[in-house]
N, CA, C and O atoms as a Maestro MAE file, in Angstrom:
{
 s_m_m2io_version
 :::
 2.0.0
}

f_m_ct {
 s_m_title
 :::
 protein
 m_atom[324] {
  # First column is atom index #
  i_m_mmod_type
  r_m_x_coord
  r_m_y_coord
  r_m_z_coord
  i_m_residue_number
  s_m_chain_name
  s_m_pdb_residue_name
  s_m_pdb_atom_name
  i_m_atomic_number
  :::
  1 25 -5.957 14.520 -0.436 1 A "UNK " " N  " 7
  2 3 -6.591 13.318 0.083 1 A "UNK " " CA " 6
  3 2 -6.093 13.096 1.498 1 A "UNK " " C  " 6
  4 15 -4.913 13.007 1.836 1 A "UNK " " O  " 8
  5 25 -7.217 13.017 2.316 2 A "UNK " " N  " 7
  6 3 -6.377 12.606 4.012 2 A "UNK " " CA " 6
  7 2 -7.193 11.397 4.108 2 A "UNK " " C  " 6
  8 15 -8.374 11.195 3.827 2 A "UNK " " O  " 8
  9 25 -6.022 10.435 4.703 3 A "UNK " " N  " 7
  10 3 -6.015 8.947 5.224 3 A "UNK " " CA " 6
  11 2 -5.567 8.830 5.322 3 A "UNK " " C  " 6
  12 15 -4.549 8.893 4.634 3 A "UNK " " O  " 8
  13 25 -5.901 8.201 7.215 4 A "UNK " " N  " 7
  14 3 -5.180 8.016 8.157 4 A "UNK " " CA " 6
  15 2 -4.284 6.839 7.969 4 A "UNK " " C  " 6
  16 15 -4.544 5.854 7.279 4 A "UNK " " O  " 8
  17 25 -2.894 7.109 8.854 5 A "UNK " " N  " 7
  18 3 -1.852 6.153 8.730 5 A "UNK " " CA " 6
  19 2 -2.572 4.632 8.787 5 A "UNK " " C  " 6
  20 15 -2.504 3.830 7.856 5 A "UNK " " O  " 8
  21 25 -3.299 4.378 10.101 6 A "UNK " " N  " 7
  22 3 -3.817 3.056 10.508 6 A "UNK " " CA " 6
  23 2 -4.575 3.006 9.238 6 A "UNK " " C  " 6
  24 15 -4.168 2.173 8.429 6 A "UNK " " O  " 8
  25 25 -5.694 3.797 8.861 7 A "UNK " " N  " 7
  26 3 -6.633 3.214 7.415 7 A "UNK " " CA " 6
  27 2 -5.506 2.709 6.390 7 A "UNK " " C  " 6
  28 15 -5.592 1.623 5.819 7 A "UNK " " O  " 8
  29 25 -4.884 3.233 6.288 8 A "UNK " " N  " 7
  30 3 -4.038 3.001 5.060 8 A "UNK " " CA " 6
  31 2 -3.010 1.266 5.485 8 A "UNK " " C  " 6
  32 15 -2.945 0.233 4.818 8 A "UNK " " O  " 8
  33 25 -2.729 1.417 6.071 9 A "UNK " " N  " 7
  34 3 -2.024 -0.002 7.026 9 A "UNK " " CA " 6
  35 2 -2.941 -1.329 6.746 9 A "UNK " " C  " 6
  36 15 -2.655 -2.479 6.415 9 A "UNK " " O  " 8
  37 25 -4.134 -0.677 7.018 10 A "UNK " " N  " 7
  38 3 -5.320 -2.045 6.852 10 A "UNK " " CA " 6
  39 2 -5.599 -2.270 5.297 10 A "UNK " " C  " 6
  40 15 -6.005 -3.377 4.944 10 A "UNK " " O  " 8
  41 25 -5.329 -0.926 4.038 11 A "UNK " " N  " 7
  42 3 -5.592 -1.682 3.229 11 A "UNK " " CA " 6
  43 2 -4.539 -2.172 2.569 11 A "UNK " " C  " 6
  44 15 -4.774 -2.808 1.542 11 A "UNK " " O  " 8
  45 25 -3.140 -1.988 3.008 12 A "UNK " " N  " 7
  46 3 -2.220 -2.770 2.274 12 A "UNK " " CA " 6
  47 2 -1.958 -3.993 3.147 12 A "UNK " " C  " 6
  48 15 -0.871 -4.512 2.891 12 A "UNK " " O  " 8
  49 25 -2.695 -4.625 4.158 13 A "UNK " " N  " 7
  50 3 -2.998 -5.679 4.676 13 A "UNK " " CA " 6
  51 2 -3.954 -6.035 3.566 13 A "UNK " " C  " 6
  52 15 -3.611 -6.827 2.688 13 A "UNK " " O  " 8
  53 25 -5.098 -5.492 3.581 14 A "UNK " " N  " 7
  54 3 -5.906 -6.362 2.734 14 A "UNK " " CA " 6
  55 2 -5.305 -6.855 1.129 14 A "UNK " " C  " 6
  56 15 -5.564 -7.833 0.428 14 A "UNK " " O  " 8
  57 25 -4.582 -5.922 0.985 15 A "UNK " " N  " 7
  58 3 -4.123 -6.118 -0.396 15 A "UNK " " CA " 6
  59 2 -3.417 -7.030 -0.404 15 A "UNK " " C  " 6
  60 15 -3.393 -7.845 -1.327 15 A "UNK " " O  " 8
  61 25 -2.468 -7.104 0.945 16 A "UNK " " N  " 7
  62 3 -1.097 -8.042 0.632 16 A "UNK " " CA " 6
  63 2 -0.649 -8.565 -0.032 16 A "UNK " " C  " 6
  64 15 -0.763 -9.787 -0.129 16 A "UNK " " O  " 8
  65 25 0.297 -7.579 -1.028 17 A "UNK " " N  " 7
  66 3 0.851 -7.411 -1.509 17 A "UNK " " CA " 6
  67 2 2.037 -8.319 -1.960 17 A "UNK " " C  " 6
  68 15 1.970 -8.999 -2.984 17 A "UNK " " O  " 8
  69 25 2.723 -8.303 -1.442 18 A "UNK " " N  " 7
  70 3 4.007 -9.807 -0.869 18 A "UNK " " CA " 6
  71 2 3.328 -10.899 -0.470 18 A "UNK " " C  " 6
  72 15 3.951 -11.944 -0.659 18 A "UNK " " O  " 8
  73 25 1.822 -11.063 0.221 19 A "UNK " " N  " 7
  74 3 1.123 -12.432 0.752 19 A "UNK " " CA " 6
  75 2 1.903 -12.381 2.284 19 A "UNK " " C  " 6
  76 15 2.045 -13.522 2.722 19 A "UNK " " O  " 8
  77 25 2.258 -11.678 2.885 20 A "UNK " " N  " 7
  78 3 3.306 -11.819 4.464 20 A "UNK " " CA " 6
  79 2 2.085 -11.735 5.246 20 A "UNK " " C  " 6
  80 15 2.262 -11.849 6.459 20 A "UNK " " O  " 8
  81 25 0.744 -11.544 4.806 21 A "UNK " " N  " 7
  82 3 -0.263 -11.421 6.188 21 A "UNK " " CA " 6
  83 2 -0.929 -12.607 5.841 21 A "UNK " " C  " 6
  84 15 -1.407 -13.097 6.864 21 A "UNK " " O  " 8
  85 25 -1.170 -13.283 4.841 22 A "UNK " " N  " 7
  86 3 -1.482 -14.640 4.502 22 A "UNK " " CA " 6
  87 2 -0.422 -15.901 5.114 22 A "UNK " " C  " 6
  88 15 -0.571 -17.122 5.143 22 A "UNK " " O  " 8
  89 25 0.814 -14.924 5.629 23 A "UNK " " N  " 7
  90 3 1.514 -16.222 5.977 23 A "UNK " " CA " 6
  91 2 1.724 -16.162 7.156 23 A "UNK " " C  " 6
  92 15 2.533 -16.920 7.691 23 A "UNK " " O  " 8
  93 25 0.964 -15.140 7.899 24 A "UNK " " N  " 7
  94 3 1.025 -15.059 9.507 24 A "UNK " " CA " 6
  95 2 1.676 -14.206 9.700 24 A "UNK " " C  " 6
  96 15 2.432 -14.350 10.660 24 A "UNK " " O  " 8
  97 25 1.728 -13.326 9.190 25 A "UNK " " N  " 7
  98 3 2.243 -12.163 9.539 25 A "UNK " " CA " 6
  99 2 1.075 -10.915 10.351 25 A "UNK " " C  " 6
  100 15 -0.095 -10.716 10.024 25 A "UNK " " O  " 8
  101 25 1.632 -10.423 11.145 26 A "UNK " " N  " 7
  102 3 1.123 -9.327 11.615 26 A "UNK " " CA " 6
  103 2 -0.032 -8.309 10.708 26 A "UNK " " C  " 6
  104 15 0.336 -8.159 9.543 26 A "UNK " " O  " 8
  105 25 -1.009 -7.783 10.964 27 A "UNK " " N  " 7
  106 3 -1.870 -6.668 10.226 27 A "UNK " " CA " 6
  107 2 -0.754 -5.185 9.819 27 A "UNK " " C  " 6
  108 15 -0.819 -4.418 8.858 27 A "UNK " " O  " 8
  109 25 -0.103 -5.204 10.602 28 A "UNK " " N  " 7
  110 3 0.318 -3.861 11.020 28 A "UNK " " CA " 6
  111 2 1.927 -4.344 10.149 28 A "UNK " " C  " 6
  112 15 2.879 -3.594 10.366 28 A "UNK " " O  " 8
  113 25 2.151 -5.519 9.244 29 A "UNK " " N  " 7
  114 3 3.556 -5.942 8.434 29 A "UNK " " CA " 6
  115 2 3.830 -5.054 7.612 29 A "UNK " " C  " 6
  116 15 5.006 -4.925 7.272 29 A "UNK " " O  " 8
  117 25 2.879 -4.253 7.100 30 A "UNK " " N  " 7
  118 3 3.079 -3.244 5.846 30 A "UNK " " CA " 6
  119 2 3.466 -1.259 6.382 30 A "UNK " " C  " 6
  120 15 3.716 -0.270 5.693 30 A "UNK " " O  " 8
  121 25 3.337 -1.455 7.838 31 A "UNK " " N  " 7
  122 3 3.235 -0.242 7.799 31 A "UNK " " CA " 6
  123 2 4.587 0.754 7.539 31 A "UNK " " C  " 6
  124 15 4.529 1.963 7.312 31 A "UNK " " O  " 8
  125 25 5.522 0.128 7.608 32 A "UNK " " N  " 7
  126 3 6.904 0.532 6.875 32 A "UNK " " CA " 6
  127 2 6.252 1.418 5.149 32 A "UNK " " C  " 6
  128 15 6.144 2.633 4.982 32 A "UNK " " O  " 8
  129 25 5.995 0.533 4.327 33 A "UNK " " N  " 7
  130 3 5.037 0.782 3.074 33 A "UNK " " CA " 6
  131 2 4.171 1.733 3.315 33 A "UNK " " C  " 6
  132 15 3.922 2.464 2.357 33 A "UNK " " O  " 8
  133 25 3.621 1.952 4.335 34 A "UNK " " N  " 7
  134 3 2.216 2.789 4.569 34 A "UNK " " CA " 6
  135 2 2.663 4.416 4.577 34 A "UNK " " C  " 6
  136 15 2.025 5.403 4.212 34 A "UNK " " O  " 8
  137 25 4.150 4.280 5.198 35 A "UNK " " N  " 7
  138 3 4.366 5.230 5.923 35 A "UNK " " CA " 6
  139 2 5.041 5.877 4.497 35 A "UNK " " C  " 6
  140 15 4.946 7.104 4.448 35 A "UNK " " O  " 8
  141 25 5.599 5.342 3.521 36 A "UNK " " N  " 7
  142 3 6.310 6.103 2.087 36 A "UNK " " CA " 6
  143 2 5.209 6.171 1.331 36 A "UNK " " C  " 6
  144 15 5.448 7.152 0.627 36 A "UNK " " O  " 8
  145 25 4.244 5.799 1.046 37 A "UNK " " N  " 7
  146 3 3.246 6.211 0.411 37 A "UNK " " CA " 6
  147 2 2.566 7.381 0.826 37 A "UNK " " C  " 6
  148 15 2.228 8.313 0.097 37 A "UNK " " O  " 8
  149 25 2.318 7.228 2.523 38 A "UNK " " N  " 7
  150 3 1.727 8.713 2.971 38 A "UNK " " CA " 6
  151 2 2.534 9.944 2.702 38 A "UNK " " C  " 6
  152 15 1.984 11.042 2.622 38 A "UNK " " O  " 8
  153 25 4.190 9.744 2.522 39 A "UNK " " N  " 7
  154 3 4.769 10.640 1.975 39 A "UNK " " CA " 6
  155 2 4.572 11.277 1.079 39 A "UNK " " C  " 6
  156 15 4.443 12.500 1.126 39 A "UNK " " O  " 8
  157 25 4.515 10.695 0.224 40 A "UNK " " N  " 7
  158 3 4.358 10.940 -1.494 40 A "UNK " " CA " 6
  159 2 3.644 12.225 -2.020 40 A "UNK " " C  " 6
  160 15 3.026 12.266 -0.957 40 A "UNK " " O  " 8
  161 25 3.329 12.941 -2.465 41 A "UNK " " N  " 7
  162 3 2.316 14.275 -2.545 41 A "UNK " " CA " 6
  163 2 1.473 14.195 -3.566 41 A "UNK " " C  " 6
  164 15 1.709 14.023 -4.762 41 A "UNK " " O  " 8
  165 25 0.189 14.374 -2.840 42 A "UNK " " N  " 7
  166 3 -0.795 14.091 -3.900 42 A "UNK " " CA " 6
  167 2 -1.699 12.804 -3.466 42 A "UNK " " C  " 6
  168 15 -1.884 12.294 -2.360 42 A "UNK " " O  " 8
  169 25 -2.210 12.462 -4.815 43 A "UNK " " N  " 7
  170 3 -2.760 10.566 -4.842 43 A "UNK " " CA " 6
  171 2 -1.818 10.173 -5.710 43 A "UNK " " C  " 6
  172 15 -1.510 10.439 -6.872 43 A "UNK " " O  " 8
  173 25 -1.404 9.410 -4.774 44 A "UNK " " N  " 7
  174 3 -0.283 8.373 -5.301 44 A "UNK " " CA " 6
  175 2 -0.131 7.613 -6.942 44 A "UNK " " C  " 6
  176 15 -0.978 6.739 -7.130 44 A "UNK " " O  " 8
  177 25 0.445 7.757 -7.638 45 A "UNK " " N  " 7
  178 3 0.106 6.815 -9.062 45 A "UNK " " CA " 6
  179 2 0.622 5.544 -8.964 45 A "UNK " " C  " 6
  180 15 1.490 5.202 -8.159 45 A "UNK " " O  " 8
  181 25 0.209 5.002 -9.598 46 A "UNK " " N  " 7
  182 3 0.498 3.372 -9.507 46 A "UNK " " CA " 6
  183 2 2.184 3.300 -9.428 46 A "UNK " " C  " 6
  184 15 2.624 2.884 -8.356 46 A "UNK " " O  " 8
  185 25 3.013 3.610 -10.302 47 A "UNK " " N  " 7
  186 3 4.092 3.151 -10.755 47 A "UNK " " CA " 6
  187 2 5.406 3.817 -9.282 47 A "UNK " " C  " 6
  188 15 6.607 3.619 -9.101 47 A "UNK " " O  " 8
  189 25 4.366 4.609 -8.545 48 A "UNK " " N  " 7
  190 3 4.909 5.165 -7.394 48 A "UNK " " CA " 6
  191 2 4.836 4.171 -6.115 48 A "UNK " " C  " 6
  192 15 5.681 4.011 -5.234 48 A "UNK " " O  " 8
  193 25 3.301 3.421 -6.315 49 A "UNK " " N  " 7
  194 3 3.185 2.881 -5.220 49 A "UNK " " CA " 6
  195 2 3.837 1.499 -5.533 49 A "UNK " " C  " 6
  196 15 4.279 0.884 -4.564 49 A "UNK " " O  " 8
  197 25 3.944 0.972 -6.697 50 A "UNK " " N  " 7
  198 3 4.313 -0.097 -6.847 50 A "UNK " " CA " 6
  199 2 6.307 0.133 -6.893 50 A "UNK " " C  " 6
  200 15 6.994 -0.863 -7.123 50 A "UNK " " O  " 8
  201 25 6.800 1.145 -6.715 51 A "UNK " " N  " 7
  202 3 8.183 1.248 -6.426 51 A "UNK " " CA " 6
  203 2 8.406 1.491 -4.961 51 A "UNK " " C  " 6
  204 15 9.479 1.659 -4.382 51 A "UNK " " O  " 8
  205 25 7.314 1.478 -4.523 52 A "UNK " " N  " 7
  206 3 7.337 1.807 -2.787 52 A "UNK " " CA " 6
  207 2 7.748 0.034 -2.346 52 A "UNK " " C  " 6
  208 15 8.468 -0.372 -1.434 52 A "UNK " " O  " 8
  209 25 7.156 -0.562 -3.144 53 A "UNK " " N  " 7
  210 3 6.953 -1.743 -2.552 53 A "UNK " " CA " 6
  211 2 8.002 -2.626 -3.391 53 A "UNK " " C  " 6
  212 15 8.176 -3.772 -2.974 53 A "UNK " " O  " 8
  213 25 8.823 -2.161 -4.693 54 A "UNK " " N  " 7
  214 3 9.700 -2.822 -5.016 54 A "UNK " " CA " 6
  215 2 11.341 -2.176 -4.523 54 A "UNK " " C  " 6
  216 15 12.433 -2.684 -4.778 54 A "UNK " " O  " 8
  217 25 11.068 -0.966 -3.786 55 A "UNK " " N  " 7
  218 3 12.538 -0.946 -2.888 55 A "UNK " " CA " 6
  219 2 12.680 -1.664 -1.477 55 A "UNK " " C  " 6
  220 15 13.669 -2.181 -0.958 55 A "UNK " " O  " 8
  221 25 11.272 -1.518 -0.986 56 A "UNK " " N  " 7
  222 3 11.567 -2.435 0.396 56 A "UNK " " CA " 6
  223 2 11.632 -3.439 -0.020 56 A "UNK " " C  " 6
  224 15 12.644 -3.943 0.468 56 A "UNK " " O  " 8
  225 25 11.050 -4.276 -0.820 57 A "UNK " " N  " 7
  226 3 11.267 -6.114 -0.862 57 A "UNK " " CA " 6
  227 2 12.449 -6.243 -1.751 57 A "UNK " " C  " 6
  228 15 12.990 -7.331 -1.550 57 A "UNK " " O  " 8
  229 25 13.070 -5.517 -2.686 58 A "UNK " " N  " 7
  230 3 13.610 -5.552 -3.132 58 A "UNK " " CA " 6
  231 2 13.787 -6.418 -4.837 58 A "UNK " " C  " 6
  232 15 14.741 -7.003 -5.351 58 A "UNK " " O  " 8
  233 25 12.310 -6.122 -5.338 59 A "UNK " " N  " 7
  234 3 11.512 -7.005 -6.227 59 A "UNK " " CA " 6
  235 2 10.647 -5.955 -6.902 59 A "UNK " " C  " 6
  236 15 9.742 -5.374 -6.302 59 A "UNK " " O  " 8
  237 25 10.982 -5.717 -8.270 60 A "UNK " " N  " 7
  238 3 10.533 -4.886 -9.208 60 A "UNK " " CA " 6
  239 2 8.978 -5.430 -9.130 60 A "UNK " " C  " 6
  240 15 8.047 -4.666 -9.384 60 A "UNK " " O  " 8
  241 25 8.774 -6.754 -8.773 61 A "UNK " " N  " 7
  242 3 7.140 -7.386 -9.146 61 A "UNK " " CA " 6
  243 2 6.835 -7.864 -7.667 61 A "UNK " " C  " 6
  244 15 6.069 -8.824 -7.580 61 A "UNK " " O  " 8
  245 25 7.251 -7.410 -6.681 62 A "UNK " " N  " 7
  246 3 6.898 -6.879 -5.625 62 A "UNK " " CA " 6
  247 2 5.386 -6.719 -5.417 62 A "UNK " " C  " 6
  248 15 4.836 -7.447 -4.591 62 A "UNK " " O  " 8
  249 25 4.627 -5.751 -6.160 63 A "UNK " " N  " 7
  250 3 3.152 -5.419 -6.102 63 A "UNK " " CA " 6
  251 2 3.013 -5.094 -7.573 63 A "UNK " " C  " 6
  252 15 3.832 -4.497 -8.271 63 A "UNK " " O  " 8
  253 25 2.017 -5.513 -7.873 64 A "UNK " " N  " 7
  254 3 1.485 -5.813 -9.212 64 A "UNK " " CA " 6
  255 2 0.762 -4.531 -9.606 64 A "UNK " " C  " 6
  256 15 0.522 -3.772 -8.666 64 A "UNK " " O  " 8
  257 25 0.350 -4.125 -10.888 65 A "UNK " " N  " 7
  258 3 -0.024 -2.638 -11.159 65 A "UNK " " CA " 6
  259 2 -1.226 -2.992 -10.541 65 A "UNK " " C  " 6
  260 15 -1.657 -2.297 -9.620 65 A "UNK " " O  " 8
  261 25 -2.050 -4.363 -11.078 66 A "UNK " " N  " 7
  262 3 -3.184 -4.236 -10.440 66 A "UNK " " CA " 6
  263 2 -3.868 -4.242 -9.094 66 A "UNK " " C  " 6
  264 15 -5.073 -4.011 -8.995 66 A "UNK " " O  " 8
  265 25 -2.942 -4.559 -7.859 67 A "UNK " " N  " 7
  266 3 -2.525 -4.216 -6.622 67 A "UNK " " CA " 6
  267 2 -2.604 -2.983 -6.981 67 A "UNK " " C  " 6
  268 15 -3.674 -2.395 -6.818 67 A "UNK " " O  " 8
  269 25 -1.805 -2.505 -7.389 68 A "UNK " " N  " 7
  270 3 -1.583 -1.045 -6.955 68 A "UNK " " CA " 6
  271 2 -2.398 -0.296 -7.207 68 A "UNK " " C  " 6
  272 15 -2.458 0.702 -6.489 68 A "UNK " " O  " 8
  273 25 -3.477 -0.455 -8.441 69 A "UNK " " N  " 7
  274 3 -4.447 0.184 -8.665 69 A "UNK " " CA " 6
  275 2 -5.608 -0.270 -7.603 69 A "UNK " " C  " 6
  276 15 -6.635 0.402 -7.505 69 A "UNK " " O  " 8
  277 25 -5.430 -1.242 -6.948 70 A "UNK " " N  " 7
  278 3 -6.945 -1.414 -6.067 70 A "UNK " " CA " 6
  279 2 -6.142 -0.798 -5.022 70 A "UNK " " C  " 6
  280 15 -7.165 -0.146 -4.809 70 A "UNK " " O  " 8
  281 25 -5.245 -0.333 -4.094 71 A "UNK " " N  " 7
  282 3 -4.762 0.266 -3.262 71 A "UNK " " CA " 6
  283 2 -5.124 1.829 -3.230 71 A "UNK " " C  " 6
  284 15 -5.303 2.483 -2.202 71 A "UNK " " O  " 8
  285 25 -5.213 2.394 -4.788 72 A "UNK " " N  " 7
  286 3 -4.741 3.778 -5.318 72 A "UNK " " CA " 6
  287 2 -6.321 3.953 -4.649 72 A "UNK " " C  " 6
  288 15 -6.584 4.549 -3.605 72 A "UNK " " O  " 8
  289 25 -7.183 3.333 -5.463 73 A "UNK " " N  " 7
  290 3 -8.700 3.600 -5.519 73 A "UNK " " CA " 6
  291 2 -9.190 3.351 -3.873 73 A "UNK " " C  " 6
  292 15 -10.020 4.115 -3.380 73 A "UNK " " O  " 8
  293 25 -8.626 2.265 -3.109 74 A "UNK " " N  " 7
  294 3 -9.362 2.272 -2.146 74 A "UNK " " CA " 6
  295 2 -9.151 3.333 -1.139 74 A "UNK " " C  " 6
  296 15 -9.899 3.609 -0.201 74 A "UNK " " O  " 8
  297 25 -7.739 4.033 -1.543 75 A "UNK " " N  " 7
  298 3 -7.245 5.211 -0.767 75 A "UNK " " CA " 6
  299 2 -8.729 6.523 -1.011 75 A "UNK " " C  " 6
  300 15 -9.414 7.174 -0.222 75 A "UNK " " O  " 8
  301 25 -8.683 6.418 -2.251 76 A "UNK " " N  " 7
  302 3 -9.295 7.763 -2.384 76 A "UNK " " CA " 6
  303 2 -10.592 7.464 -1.705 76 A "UNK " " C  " 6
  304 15 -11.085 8.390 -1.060 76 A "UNK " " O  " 8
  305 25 -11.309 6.175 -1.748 77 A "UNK " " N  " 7
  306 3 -12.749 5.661 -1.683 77 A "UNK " " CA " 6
  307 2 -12.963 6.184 -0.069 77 A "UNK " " C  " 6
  308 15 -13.787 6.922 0.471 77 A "UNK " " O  " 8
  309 25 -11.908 5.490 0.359 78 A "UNK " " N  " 7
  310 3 -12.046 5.776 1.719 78 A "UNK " " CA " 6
  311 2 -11.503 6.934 3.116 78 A "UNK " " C  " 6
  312 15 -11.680 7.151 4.315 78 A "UNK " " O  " 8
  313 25 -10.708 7.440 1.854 79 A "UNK " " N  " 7
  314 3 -10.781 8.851 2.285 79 A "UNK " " CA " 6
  315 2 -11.937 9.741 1.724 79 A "UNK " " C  " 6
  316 15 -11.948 10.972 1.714 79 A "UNK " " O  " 8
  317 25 -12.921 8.890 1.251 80 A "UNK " " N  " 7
  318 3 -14.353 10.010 1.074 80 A "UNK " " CA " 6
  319 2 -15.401 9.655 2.168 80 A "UNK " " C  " 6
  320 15 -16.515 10.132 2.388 80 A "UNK " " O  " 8
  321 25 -14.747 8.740 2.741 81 A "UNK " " N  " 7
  322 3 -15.632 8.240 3.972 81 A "UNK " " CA " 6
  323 2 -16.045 9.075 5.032 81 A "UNK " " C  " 6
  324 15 -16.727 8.618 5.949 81 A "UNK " " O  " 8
  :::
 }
 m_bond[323] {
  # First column is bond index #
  i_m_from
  i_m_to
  i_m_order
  :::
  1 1 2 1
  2 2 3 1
  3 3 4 2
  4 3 5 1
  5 5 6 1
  6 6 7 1
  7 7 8 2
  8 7 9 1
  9 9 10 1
  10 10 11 1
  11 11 12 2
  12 11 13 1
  13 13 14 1
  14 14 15 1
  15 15 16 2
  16 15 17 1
  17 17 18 1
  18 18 19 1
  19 19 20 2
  20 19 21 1
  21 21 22 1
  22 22 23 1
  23 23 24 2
  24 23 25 1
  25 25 26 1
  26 26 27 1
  27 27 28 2
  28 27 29 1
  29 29 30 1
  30 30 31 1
  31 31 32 2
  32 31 33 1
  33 33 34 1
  34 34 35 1
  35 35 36 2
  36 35 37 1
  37 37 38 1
  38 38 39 1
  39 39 40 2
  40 39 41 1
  41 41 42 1
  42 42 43 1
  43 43 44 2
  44 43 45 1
  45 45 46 1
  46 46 47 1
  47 47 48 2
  48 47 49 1
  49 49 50 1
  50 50 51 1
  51 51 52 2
  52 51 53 1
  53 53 54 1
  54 54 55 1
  55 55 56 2
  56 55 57 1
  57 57 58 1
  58 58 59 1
  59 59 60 2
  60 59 61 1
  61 61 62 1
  62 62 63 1
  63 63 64 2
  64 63 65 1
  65 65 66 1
  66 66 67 1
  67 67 68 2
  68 67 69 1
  69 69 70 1
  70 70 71 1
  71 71 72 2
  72 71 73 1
  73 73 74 1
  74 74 75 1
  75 75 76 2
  76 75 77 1
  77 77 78 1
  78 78 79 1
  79 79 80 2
  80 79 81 1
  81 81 82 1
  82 82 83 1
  83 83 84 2
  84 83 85 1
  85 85 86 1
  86 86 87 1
  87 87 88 2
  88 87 89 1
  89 89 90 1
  90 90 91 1
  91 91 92 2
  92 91 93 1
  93 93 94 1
  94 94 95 1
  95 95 96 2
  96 95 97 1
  97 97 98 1
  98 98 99 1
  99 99 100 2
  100 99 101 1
  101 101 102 1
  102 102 103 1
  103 103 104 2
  104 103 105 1
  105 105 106 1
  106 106 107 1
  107 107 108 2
  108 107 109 1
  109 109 110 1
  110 110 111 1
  111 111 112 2
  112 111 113 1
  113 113 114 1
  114 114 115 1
  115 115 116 2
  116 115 117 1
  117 117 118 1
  118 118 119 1
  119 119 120 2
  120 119 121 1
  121 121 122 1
  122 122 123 1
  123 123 124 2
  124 123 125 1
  125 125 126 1
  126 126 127 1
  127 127 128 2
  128 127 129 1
  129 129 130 1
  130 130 131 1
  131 131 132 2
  132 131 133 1
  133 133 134 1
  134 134 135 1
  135 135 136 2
  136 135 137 1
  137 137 138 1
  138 138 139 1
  139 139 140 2
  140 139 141 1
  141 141 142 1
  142 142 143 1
  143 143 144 2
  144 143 145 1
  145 145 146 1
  146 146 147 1
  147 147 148 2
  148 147 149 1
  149 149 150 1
  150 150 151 1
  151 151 152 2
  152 151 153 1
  153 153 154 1
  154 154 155 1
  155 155 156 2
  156 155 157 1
  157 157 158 1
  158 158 159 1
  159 159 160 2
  160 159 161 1
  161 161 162 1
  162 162 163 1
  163 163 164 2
  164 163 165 1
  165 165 166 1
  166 166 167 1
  167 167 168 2
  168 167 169 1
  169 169 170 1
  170 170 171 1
  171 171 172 2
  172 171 173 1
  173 173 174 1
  174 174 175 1
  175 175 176 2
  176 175 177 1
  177 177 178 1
  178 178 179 1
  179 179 180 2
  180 179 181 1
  181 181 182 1
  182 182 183 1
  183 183 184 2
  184 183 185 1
  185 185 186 1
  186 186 187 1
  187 187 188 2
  188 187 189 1
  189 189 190 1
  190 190 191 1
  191 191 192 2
  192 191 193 1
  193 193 194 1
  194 194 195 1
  195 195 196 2
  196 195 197 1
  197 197 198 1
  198 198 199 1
  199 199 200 2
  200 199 201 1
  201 201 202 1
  202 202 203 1
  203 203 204 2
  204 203 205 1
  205 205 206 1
  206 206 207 1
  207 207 208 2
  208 207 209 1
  209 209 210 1
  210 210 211 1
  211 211 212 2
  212 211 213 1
  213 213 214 1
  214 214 215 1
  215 215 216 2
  216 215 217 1
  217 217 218 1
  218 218 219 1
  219 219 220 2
  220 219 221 1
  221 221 222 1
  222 222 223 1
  223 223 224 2
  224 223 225 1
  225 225 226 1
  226 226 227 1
  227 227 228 2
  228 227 229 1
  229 229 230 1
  230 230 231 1
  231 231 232 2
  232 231 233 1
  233 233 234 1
  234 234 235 1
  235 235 236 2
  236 235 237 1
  237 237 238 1
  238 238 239 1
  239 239 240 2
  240 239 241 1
  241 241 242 1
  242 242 243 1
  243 243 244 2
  244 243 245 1
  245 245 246 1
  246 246 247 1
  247 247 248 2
  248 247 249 1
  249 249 250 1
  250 250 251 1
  251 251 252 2
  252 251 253 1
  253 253 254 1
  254 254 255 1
  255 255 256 2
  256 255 257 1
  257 257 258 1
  258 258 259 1
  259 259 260 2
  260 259 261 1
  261 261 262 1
  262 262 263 1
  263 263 264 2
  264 263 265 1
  265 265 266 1
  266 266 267 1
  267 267 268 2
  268 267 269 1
  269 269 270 1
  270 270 271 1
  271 271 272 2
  272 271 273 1
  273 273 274 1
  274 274 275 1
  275 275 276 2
  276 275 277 1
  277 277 278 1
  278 278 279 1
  279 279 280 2
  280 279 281 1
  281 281 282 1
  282 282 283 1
  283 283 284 2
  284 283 285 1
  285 285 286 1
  286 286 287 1
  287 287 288 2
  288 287 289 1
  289 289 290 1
  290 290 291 1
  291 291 292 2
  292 291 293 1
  293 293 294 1
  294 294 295 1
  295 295 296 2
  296 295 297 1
  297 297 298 1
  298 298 299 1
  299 299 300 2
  300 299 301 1
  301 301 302 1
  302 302 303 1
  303 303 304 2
  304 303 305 1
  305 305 306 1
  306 306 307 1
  307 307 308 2
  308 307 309 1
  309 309 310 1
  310 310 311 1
  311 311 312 2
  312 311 313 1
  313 313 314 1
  314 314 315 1
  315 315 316 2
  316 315 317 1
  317 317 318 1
  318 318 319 1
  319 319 320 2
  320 319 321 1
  321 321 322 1
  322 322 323 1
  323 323 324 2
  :::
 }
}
């Protein structure tokens, strides 16, 4: 699956995850997150992406499976773009 760093940035903005772009935070707040997920090999599984996001915040419920599943899917969706 290829998607790009910035695509991927915008949808864990949209997702927001933590709510930090709902609270005025920057578009570009997640890309720390963006950048360990693009690591990862493969398409990401939920319980991967949702530990991406419970070591940086430091919050097991950090991102919710179901976050993580609209993240997983919009990756692939839009890397068919």
């Amino acid at each position: 699956m290829a998607i790009t760093r910035e695509e991927l940035i915008r949808i864990l903005a949209e997702a927001d995850p933590v709510g930090l772009v709902a609270e005025g935070a920057p578009v570009d707040e997640y890309a720390a997150e963006a950048d360990a997920i693009l690591g990862l090999r493969g398409v990401p599984q939920l319980t991967e992406i949702t530990g991406v996001f419970a070591v940086s915040f430091g919050d097991p419920g950090a991102c919710t499976r179901e976050t993580a599943r609209w993240i997983a899917e919009e990756m692939v969706r839009r890397a068919g773009q």
